[in-house]
N, CA and C atoms of all chains as a GROMACS GRO file, in nm:
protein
  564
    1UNK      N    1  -4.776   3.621  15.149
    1UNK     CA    2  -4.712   3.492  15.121
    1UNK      C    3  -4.741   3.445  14.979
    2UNK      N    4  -4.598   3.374  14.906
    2UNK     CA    5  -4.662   3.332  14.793
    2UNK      C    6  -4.765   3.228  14.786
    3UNK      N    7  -4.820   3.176  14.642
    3UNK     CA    8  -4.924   3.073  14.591
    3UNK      C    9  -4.818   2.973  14.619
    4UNK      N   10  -4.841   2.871  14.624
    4UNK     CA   11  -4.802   2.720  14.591
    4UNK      C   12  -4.885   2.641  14.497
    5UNK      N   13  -4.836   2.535  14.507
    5UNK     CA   14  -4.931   2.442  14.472
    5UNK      C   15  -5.005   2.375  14.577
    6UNK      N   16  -4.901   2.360  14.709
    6UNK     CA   17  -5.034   2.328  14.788
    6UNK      C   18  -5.088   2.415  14.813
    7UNK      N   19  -5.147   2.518  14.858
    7UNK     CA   20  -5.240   2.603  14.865
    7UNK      C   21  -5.356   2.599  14.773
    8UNK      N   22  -5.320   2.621  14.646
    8UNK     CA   23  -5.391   2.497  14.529
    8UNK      C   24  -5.453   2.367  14.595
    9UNK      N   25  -5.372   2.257  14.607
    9UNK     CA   26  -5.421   2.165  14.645
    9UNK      C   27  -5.558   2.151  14.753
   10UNK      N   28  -5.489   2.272  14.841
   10UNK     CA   29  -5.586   2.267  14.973
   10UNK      C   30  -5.695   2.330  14.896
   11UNK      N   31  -5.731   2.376  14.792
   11UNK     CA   32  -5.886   2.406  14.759
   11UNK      C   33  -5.944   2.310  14.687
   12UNK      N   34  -5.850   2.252  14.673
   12UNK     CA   35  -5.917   2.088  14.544
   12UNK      C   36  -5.984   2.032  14.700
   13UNK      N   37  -5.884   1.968  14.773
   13UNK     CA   38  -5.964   1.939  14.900
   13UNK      C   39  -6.112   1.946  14.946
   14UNK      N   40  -6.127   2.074  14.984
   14UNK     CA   41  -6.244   2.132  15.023
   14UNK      C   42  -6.337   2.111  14.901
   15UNK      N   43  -6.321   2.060  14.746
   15UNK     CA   44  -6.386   2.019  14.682
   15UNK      C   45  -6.495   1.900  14.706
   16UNK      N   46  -6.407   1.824  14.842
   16UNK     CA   47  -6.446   1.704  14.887
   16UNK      C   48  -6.368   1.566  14.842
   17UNK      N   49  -6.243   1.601  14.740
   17UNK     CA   50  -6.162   1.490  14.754
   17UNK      C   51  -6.075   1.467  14.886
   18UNK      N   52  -6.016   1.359  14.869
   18UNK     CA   53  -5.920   1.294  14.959
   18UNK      C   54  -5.809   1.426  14.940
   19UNK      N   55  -5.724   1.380  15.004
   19UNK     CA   56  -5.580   1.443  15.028
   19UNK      C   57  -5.514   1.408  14.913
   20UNK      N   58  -5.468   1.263  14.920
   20UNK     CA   59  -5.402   1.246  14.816
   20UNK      C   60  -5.478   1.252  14.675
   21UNK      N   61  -5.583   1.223  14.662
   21UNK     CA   62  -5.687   1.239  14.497
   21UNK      C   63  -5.639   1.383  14.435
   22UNK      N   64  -5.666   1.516  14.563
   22UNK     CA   65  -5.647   1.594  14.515
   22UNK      C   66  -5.523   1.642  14.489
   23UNK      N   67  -5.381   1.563  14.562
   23UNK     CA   68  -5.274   1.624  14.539
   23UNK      C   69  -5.245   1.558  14.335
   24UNK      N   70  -5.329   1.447  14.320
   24UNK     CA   71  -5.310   1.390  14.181
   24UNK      C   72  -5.352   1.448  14.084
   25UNK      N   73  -5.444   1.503  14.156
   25UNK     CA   74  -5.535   1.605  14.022
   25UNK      C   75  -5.459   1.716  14.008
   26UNK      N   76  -5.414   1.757  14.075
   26UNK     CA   77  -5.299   1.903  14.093
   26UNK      C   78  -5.230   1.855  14.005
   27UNK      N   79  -5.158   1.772  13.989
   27UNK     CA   80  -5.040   1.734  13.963
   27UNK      C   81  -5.050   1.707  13.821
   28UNK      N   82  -5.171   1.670  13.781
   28UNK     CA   83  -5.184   1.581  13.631
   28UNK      C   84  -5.208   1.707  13.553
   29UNK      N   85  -5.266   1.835  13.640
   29UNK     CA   86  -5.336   1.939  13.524
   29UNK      C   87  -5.224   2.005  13.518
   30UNK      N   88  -5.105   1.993  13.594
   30UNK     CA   89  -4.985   2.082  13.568
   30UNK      C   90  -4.919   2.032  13.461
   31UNK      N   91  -4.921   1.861  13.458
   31UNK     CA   92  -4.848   1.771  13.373
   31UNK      C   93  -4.907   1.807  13.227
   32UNK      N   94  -5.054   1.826  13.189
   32UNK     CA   95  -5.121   1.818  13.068
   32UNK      C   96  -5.092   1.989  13.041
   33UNK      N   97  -5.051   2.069  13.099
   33UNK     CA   98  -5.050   2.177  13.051
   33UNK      C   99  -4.878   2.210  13.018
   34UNK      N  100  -4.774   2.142  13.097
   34UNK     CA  101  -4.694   2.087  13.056
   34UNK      C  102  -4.643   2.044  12.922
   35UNK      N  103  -4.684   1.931  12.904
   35UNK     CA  104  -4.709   1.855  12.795
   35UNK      C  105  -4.762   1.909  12.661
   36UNK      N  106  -4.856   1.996  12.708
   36UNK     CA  107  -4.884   2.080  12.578
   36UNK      C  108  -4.785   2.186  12.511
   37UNK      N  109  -4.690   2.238  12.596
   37UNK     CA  110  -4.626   2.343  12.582
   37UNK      C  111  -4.499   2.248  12.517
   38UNK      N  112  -4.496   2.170  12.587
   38UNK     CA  113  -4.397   2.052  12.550
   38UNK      C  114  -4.393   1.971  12.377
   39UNK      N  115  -4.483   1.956  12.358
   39UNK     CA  116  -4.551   1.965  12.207
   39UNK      C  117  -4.509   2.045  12.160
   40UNK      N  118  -4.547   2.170  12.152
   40UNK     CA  119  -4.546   2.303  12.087
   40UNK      C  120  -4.668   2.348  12.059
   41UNK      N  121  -4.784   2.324  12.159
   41UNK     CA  122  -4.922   2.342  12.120
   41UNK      C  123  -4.926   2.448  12.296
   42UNK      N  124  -4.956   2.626  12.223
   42UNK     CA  125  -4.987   2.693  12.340
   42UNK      C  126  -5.081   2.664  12.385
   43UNK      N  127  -5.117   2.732  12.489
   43UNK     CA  128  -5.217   2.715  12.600
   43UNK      C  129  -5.276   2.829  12.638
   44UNK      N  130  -5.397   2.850  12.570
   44UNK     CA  131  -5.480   2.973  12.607
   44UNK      C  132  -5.600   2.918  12.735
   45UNK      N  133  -5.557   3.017  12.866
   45UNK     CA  134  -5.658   3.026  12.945
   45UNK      C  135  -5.780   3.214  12.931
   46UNK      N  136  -5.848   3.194  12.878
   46UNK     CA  137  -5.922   3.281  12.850
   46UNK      C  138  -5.967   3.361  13.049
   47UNK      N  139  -5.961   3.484  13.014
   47UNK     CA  140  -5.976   3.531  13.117
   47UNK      C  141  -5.853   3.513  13.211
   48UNK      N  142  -5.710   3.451  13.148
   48UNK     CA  143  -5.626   3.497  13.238
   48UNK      C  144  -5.521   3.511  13.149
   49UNK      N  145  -5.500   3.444  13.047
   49UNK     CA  146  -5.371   3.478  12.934
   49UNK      C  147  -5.325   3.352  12.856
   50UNK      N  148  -5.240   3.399  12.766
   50UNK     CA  149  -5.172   3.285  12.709
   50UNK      C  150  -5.032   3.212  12.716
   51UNK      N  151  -5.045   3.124  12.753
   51UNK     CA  152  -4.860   3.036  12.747
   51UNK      C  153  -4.845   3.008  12.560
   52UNK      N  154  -4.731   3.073  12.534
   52UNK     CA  155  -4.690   3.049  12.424
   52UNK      C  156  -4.580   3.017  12.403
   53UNK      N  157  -4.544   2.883  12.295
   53UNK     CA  158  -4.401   2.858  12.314
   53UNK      C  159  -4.346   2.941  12.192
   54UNK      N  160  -4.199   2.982  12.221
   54UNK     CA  161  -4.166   3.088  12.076
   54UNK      C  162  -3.988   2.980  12.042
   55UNK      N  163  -4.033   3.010  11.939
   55UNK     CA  164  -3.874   2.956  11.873
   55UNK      C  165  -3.806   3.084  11.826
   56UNK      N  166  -3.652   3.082  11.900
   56UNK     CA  167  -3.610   3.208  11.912
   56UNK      C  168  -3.483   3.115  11.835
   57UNK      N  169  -3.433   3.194  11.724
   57UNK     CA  170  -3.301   3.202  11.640
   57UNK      C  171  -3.177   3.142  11.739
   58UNK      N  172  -3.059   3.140  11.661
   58UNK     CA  173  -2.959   3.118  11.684
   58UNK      C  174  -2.855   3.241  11.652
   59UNK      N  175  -2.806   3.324  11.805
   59UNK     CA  176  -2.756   3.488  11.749
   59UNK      C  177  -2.638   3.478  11.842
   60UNK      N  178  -2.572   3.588  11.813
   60UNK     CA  179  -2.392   3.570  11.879
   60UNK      C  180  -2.445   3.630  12.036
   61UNK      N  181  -2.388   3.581  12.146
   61UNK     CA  182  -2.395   3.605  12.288
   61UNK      C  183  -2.272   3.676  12.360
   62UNK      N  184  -2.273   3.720  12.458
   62UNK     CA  185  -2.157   3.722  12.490
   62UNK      C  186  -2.178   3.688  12.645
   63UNK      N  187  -2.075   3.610  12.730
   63UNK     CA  188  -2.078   3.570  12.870
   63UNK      C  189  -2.059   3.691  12.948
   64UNK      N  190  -2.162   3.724  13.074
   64UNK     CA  191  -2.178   3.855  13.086
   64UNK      C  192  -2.023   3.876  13.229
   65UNK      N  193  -2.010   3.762  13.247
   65UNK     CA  194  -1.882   3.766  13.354
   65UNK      C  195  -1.772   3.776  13.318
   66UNK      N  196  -1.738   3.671  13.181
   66UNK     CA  197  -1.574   3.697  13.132
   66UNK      C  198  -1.627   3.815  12.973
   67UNK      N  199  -1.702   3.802  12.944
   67UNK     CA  200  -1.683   3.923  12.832
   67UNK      C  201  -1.638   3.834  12.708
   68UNK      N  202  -1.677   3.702  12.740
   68UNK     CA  203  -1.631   3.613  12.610
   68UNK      C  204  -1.728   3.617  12.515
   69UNK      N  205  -1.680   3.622  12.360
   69UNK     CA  206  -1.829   3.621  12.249
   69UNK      C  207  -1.847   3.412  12.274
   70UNK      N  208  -1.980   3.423  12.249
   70UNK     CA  209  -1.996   3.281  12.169
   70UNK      C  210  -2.159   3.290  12.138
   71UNK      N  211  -2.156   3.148  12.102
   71UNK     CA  212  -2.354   3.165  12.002
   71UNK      C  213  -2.402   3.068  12.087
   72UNK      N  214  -2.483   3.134  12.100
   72UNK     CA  215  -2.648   3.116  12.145
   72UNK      C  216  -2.716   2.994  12.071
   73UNK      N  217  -2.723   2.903  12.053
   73UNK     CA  218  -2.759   2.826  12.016
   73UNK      C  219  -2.939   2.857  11.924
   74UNK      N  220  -3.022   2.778  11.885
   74UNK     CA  221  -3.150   2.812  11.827
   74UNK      C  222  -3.240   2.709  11.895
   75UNK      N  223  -3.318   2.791  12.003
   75UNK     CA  224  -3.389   2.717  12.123
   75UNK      C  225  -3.571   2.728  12.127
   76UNK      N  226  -3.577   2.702  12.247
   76UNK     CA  227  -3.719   2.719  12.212
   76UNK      C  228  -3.791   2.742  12.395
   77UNK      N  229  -3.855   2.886  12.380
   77UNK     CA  230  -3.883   2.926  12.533
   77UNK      C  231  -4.050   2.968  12.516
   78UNK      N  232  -4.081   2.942  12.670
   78UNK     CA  233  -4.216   2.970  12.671
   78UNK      C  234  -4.272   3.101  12.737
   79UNK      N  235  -4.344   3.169  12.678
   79UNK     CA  236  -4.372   3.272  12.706
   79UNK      C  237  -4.536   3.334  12.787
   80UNK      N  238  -4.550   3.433  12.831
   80UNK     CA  239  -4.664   3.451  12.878
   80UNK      C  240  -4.748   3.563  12.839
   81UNK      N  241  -4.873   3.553  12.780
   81UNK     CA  242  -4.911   3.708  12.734
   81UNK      C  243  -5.043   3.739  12.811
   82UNK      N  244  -5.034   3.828  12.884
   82UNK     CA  245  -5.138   3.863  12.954
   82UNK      C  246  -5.248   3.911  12.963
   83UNK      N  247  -5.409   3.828  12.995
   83UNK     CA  248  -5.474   3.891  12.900
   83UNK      C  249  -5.537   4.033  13.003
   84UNK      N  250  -5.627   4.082  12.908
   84UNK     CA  251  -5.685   4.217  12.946
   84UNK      C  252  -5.746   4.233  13.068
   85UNK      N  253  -5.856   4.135  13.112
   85UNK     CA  254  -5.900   4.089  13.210
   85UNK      C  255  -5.863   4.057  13.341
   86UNK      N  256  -5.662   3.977  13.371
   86UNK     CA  257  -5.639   3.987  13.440
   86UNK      C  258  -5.529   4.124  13.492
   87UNK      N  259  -5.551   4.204  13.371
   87UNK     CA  260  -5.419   4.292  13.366
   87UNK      C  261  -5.514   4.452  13.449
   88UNK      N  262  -5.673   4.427  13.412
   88UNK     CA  263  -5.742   4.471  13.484
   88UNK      C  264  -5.792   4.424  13.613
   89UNK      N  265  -5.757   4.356  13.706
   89UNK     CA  266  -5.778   4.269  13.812
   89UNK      C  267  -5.669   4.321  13.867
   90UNK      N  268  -5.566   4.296  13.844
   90UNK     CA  269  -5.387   4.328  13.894
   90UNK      C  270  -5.420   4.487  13.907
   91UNK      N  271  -5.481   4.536  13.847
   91UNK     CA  272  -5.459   4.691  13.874
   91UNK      C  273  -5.549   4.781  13.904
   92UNK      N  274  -5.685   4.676  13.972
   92UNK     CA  275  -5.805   4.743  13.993
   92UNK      C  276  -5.781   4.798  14.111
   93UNK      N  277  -5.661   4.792  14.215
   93UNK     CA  278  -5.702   4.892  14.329
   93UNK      C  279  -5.646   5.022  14.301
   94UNK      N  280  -5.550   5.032  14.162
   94UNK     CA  281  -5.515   5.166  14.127
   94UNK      C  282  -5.641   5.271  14.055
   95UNK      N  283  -5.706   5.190  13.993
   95UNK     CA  284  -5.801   5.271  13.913
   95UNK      C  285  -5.880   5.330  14.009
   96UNK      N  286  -5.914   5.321  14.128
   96UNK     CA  287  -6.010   5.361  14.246
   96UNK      C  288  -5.981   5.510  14.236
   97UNK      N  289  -5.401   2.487  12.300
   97UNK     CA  290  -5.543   2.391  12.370
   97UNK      C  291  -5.599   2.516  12.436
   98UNK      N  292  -5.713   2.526  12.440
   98UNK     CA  293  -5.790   2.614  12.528
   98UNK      C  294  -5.866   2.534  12.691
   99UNK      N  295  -5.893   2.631  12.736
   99UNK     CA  296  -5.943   2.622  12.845
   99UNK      C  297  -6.035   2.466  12.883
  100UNK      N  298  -6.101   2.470  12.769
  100UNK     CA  299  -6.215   2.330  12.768
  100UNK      C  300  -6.171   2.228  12.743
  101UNK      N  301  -6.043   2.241  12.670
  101UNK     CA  302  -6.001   2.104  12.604
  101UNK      C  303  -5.902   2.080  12.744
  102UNK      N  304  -5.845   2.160  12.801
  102UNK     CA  305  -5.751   2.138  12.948
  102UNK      C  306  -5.852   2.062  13.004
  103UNK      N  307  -6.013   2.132  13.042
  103UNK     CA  308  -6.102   2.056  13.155
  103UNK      C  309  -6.092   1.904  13.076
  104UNK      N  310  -6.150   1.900  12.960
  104UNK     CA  311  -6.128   1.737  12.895
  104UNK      C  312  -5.989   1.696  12.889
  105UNK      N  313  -5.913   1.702  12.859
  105UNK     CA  314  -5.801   1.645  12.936
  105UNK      C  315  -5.810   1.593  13.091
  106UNK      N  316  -5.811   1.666  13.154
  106UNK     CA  317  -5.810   1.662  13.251
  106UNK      C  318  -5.926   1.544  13.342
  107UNK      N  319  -6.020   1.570  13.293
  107UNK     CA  320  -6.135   1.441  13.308
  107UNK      C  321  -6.123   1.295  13.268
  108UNK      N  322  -6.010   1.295  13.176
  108UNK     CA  323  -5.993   1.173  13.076
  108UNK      C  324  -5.814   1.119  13.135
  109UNK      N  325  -5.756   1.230  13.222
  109UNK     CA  326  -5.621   1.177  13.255
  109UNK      C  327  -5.615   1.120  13.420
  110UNK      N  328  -5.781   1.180  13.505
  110UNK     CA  329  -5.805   1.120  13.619
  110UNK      C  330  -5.937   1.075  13.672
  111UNK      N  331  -6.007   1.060  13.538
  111UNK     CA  332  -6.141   0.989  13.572
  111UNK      C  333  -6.209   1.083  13.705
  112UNK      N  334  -6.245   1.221  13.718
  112UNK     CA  335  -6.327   1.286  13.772
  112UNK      C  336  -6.424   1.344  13.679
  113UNK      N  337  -6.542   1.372  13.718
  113UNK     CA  338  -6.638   1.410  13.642
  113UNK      C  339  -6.600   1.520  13.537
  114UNK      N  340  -6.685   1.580  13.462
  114UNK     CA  341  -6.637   1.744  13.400
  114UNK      C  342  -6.653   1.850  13.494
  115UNK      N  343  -6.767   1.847  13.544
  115UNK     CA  344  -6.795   1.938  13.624
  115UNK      C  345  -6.710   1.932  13.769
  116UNK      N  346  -6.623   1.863  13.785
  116UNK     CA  347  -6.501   1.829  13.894
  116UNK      C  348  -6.402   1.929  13.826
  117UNK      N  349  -6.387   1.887  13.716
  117UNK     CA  350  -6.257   1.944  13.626
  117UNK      C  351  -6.270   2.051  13.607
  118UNK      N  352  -6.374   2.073  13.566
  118UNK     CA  353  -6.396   2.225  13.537
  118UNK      C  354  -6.354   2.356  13.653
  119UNK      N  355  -6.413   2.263  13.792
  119UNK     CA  356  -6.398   2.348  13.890
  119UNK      C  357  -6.272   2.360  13.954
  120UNK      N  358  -6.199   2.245  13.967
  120UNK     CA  359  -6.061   2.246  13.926
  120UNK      C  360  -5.931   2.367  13.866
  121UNK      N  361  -5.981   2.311  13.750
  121UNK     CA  362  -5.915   2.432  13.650
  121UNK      C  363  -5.960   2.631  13.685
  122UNK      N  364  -6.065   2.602  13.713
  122UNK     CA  365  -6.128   2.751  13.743
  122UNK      C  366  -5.998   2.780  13.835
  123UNK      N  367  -6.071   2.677  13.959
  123UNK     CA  368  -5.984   2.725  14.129
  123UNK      C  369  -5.821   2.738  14.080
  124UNK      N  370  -5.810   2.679  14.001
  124UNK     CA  371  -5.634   2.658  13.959
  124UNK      C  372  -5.612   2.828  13.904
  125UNK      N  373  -5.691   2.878  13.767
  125UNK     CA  374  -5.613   3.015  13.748
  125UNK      C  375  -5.696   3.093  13.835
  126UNK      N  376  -5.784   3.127  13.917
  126UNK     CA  377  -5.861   3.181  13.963
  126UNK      C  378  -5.790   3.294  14.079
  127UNK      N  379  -5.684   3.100  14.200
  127UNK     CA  380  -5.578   3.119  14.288
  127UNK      C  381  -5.454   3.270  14.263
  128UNK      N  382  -5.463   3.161  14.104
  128UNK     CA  383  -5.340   3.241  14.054
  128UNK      C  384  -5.328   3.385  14.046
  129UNK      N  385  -5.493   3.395  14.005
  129UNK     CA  386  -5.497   3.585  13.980
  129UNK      C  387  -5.540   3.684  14.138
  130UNK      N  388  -5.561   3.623  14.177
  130UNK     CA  389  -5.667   3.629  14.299
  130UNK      C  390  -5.510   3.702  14.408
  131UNK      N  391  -5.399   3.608  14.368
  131UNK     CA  392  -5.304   3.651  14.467
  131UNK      C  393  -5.235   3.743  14.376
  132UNK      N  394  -5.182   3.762  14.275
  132UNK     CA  395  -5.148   3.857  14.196
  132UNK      C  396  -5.188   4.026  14.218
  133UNK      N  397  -5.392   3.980  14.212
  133UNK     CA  398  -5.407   4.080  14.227
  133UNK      C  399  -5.422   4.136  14.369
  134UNK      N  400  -5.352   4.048  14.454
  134UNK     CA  401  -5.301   4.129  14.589
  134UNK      C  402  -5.178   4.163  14.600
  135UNK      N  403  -5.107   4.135  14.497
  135UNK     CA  404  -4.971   4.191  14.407
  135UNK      C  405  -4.851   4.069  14.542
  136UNK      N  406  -4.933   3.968  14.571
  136UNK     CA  407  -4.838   3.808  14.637
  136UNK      C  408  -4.748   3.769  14.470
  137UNK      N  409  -4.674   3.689  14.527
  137UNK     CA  410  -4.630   3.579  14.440
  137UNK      C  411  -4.733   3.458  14.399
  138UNK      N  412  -4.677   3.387  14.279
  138UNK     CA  413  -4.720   3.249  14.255
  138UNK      C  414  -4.586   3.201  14.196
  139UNK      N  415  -4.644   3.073  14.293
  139UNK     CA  416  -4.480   2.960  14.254
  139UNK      C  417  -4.530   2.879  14.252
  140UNK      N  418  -4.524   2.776  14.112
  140UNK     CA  419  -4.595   2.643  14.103
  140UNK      C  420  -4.445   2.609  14.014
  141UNK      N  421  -4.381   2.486  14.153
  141UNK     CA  422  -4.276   2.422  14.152
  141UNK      C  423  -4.244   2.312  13.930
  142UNK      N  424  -4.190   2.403  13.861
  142UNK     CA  425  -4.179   2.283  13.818
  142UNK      C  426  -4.258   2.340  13.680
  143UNK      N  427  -4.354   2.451  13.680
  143UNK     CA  428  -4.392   2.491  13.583
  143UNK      C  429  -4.387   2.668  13.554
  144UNK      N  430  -4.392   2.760  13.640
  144UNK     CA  431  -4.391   2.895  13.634
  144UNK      C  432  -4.409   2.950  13.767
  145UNK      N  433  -4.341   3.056  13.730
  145UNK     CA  434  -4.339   3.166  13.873
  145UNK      C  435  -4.420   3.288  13.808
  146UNK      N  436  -4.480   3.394  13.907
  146UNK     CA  437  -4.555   3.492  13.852
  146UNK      C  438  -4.497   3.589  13.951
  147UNK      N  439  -4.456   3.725  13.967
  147UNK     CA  440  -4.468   3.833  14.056
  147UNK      C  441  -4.533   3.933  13.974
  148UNK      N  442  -4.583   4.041  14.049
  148UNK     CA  443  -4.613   4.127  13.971
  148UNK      C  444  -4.524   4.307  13.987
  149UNK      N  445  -4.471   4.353  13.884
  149UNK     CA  446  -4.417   4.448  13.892
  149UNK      C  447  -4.429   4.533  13.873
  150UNK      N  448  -4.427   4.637  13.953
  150UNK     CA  449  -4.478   4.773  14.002
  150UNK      C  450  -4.447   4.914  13.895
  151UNK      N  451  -4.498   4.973  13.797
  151UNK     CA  452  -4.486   5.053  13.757
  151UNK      C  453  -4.524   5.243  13.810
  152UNK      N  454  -4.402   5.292  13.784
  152UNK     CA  455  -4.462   5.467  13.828
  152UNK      C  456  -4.513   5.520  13.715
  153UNK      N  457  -4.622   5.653  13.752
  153UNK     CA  458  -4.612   5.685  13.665
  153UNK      C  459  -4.508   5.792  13.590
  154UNK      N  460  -4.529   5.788  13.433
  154UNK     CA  461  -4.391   5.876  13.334
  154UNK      C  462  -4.469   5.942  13.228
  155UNK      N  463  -4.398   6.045  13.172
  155UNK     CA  464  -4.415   6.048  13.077
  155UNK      C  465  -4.369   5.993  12.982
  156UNK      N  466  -4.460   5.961  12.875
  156UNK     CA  467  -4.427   5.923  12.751
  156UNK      C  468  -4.462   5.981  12.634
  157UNK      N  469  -4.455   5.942  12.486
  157UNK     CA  470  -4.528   6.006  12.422
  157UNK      C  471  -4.568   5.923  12.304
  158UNK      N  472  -4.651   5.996  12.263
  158UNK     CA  473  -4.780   5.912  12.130
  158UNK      C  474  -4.677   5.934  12.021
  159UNK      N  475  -4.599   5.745  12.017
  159UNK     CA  476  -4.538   5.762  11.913
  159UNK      C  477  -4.554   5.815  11.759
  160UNK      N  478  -4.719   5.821  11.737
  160UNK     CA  479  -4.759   5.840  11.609
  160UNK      C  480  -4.728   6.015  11.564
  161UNK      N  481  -4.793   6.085  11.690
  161UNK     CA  482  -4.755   6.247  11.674
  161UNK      C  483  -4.677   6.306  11.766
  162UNK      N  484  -4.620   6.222  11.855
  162UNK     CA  485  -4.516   6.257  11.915
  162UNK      C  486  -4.532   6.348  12.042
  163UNK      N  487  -4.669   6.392  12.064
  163UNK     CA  488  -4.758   6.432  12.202
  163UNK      C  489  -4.722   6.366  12.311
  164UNK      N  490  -4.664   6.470  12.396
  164UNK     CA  491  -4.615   6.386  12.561
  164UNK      C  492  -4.797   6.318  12.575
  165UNK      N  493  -4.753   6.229  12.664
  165UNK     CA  494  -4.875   6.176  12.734
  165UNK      C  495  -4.826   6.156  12.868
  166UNK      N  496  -4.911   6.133  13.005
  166UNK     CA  497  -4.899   6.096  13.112
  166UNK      C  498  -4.918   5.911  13.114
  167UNK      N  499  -4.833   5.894  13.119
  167UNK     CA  500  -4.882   5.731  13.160
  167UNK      C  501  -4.915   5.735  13.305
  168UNK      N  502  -5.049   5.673  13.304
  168UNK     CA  503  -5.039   5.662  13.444
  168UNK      C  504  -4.988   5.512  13.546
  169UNK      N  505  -4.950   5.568  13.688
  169UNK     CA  506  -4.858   5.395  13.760
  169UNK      C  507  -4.962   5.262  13.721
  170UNK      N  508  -4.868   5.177  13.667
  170UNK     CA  509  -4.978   5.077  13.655
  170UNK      C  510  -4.888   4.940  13.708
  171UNK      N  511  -4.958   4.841  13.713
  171UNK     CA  512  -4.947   4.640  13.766
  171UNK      C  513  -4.906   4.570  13.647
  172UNK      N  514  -4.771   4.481  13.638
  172UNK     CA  515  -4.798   4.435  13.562
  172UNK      C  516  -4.761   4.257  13.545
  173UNK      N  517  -4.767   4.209  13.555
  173UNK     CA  518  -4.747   4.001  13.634
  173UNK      C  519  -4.648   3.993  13.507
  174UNK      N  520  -4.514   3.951  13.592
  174UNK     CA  521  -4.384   3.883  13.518
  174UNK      C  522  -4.392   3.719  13.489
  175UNK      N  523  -4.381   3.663  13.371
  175UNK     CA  524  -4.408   3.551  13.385
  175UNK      C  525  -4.202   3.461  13.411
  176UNK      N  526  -4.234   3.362  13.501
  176UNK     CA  527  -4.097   3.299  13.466
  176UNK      C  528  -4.126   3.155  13.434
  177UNK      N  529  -4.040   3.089  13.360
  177UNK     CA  530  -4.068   2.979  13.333
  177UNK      C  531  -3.969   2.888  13.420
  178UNK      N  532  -4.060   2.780  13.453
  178UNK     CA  533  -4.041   2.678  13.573
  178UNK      C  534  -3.914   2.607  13.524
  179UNK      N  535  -3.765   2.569  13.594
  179UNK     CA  536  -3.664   2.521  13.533
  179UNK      C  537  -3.720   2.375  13.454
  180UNK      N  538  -3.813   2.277  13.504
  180UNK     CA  539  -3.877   2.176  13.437
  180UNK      C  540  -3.886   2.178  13.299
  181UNK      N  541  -4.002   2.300  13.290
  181UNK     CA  542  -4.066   2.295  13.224
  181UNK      C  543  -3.965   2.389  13.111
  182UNK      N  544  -3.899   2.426  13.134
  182UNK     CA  545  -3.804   2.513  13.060
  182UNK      C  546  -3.713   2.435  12.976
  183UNK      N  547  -3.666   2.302  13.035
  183UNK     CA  548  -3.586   2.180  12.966
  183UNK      C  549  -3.661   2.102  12.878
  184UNK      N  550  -3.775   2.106  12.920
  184UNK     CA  551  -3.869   2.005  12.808
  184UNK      C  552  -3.926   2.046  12.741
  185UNK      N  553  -3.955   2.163  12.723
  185UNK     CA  554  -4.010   2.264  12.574
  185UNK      C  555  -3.879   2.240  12.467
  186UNK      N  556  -3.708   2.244  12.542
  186UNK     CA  557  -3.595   2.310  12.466
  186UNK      C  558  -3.546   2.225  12.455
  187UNK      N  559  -3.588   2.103  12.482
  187UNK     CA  560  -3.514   1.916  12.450
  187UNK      C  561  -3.529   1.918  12.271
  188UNK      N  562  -3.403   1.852  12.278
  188UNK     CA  563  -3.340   1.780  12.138
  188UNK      C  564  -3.323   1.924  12.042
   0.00000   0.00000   0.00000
């Protein structure tokens, strides 16, 4: 089954907050990490990777249903780089 | 922002201790890798999705001298970005 956020939540819980305290605290660290990306200020979690926002150009597209050209506008997407640590975690039952 | 400045944030946006926050933030990417590396999903509504995708192994080769190599099958976590959070990075 996937993660959620409540599933999340339910371990803030067992921290010993309330129900709702912890659904706020969930909620605010998603908002501030949010917000940062939202800025344009990445977000390095050490030992699991980096959120980086990238500013990507403005280049000709084409609509992949009608086959029409048009442009892509010059946007701005967030990206994820994975660090070593969890890329070794994800693949420690292969190395066995 | 790194990791510490998230826990201070985080202490200063809901008045819980550091050492609340801290543990917090841990349990928060901790979840995240923890199910990954049981190769589950993560879906946190609003900010990113994670699966992880399954590589075989191939050959390849050492672009420098051009020597096949064996890659061997490896894990690797897709990041997607949350439709939210995808509009408010790309506003104005």
């Amino acid at each position: 089954m996937a993660l959620t956020k409540s599933d999340i939540v339910e371990k803030v819980y067992n921290l010993g907050f309330s129900k709702k305290e912890s659904v706020e605290i969930v909620e605010q660290l998603i908002e501030i990490i949010k917000k940062s990306l939202e800025d344009g200020e990445d977000v390095l979690i050490s030992g699991f990777g980096k959120f980086c926002v990238k500013k990507k150009s403005e280049r000709r597209g084409r609509n992949p249903a009608t086959g029409e050209d048009l442009m892509l506008r010059q946007r701005q997407v967030v990206t994820f780089k994975c660090s070593g640590k969890l890329r070794d975690k994800i693949n420690g039952a292969l190395e066995e | 922002m790194n990791k510490l400045e998230l826990v201070s944030a985080l202490k200063n946006a809901t008045g819980v201790s550091k050492t609340d926050a801290a543990k917090v933030v841990q349990i928060f990417f901790d979840s995240m890798a923890d199910t990954l590396a049981e190769g589950e999903r993560v879906e946190i509504r609003g900010l990113c999705s994670f699966f992880v995708k399954e590589y075989r192994s191939y050959t390849g080769r050492n672009p420098k001298t051009g020597d096949p190599v064996v890659i061997r099958p490896k894990r690797l976590p897709f990041f997607k970005c949350g439709k939210e959070l995808k509009e408010r990075v790309d506003e104005d």
